[in-house]
VOPAGU-2260 file (C-alpha; in pm, 1 decimal, decimal comma):
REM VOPAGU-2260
SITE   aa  ch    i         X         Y         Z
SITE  UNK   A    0   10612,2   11289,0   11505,0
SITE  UNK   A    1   10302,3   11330,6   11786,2
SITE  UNK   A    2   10216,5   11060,9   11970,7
SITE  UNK   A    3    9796,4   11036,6   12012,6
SITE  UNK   A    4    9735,3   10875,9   12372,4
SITE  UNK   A    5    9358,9   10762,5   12402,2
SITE  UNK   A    6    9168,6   10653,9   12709,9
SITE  UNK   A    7    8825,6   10464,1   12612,4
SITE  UNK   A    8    8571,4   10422,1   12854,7
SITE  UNK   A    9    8427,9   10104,7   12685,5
SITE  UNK   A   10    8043,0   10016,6   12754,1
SITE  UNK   A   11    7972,4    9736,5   13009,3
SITE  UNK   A   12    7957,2    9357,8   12848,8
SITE  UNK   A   13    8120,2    9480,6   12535,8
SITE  UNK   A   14    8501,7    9451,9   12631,9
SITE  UNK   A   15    8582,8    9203,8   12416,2
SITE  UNK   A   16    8363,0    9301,5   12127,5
SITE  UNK   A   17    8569,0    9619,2   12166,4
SITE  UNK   A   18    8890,3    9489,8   12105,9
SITE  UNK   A   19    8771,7    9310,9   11833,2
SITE  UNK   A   20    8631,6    9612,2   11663,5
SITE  UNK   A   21    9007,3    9814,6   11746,3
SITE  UNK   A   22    9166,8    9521,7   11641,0
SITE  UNK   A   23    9011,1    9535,5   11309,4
SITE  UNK   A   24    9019,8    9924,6   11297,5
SITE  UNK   A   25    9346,9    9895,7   11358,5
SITE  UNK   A   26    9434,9    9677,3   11085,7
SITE  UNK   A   27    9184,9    9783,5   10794,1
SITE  UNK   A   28    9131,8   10181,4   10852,5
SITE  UNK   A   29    9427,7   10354,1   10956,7
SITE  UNK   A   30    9697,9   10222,4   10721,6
SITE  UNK   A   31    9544,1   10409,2   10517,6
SITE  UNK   A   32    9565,1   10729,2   10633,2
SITE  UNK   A   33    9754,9   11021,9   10521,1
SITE  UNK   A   34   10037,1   11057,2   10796,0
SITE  UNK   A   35    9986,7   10741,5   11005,9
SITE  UNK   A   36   10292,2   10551,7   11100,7
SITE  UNK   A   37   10191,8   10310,6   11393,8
SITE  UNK   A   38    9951,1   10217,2   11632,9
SITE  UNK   A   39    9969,6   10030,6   11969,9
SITE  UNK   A   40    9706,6    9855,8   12180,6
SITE  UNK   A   41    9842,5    9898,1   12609,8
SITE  UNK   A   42    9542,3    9717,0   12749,2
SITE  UNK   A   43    9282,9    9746,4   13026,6
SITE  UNK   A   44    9336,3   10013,0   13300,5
SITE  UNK   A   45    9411,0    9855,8   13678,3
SITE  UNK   A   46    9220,5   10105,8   13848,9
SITE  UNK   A   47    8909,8   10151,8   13602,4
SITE  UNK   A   48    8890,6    9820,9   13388,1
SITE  UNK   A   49    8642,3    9941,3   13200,5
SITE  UNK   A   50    8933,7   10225,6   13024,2
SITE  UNK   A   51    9141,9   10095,4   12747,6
SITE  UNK   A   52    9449,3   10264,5   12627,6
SITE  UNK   A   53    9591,6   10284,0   12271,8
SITE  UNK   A   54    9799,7   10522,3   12089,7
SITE  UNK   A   55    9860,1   10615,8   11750,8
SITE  UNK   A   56   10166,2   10759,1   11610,9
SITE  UNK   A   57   10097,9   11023,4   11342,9
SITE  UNK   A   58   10349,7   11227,0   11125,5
SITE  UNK   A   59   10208,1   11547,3   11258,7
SITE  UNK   A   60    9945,9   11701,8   11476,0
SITE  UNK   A   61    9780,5   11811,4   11173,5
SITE  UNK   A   62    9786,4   11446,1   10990,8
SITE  UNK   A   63    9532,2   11331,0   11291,9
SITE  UNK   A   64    9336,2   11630,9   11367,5
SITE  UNK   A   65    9261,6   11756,2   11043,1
SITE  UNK   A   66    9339,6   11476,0   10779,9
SITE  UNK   A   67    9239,1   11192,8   10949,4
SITE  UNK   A   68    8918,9   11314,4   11156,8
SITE  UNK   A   69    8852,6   11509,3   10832,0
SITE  UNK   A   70    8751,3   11224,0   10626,8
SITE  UNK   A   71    8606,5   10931,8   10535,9
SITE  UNK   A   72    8835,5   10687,4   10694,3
SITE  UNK   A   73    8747,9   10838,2   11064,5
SITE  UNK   A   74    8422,0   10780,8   10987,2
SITE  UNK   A   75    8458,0   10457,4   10912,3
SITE  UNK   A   76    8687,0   10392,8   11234,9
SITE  UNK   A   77    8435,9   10547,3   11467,7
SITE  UNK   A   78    8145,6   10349,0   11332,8
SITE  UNK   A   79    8364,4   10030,4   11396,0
SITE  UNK   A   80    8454,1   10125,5   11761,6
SITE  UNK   A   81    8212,5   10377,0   11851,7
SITE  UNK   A   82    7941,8   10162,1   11915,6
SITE  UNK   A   83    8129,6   10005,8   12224,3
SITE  UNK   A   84    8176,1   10381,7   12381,6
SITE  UNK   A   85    8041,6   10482,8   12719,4
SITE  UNK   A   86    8102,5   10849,4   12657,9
SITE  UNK   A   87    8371,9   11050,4   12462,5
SITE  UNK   A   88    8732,8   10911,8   12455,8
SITE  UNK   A   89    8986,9   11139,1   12639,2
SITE  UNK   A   90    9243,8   11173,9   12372,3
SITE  UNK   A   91    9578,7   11399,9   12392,3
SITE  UNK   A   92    9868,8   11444,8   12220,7
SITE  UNK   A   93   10261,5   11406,2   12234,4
SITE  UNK   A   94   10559,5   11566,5   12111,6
């Protein structure tokens, strides 16, 4: 199992229509993906509350980085969260 940690610099004025759009995301896109197994909302950084963190677990590495971003499903979860990015997501994973 890997463990996908991701830190989203979210847009000002759309927190909430951010977690929303995750929330949904969360529910509708990635259950259906090859290799998925869970995902977990943490919440608003303290020291930068404009950063979210979630994580995703995935059966393997390769489930997220090529299965997943690979196909139509990721493109279908960025243009539901996407919108509310200011800037690229720092995203890393765990053994």
């Amino acid at each position: 199992m890997v463990l996908e940690v991701a830190h989203v610099t979210v847009l000002a004025g759309h927190e909430e229509a951010f977690v929303d759009a995750l929330s949904e995301a969360a529910d509708t896109v990635l259950p259906s993906a090859d290799g998925f197994v869970a995902f977990s909302a943490h919440g608003w950084c303290v020291e930068r509350p404009n950063v979210y963190l979630f994580t995703i677990q995935w059966a393997s590495l390769e489930a997220h980085t090529e299965g997943f971003r690979g196909s139509d499903l990721f493109t279908d979860w960025r243009a539901l969260i996407g919108p509310h990015f200011d800037g690229p997501p720092a995203v890393e994973h765990f053994a």
